[in-house]
N, C-alpha and C positions, 0 to 999 in steps of 0.2 A: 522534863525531857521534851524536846523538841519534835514536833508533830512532822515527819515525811510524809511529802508529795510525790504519789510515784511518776516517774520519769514517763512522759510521751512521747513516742519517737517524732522527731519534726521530717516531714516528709520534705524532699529535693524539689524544686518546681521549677520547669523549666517551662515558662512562657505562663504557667498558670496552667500547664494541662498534664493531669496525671501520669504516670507511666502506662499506665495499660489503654490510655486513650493514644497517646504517642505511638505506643504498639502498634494500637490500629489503626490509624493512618499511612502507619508506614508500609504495613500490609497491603494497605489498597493502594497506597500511590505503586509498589513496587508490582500489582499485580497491573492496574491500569496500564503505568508503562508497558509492561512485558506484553500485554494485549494488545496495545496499540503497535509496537516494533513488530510480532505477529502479522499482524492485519494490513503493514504497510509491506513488509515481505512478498504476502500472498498477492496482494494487487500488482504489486511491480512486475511477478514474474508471470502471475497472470496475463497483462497488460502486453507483455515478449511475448508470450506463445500465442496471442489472438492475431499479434502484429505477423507474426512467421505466415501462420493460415490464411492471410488476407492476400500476404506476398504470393503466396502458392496457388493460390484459387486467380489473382489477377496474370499470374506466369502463366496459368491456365488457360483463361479463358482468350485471352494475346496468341497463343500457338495456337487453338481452333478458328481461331478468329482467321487469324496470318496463313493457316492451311485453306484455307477455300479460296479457291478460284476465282470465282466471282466477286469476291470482297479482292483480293487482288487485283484484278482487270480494272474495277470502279476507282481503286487509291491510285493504280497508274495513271489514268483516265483523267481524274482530276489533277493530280501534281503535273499531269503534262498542260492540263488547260489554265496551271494558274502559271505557269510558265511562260506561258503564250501572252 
């Protein structure tokens, strides 16, 4: 009688790297990505509301500015003397 070899399952190989290394690759590219889309989110909309505040604080300090007296007298003063 003829001597059996038992069967070894021959494993799939794609590129040469196991399934559960494949796994986890894909787990960290799919988290990297996801952190990175995250992170570029927060800075964008960061970025709008720092720009808004800078608007508001410059609208600001233009109307204190443009309310005194004296800083008016001084802009007429000159815009008539570069007229001249």
């Amino acid at each position: 009688m003829a001597r059996l070899h038992p069967i070894r399952p021959t494993r799939a190989r794609t590129h040469g790297l196991r399934l559960r290394t494949q796994i986890l690759l894909l787990q960290v590219a799919v988290i990297t990505v996801s952190l990175a889309v995250g992170f570029g989110l927060v800075v964008h909309r960061s970025a709008g509301e720092v720009r808004a505040q800078f608007t508001q604080r410059a609208a600001a300090i233009a109307q204190t500015v443009a309310s005194d007296a004296d800083v008016r007298q001084a802009a007429a003063a000159e815009s008539a003397a570069r007229r001249a």
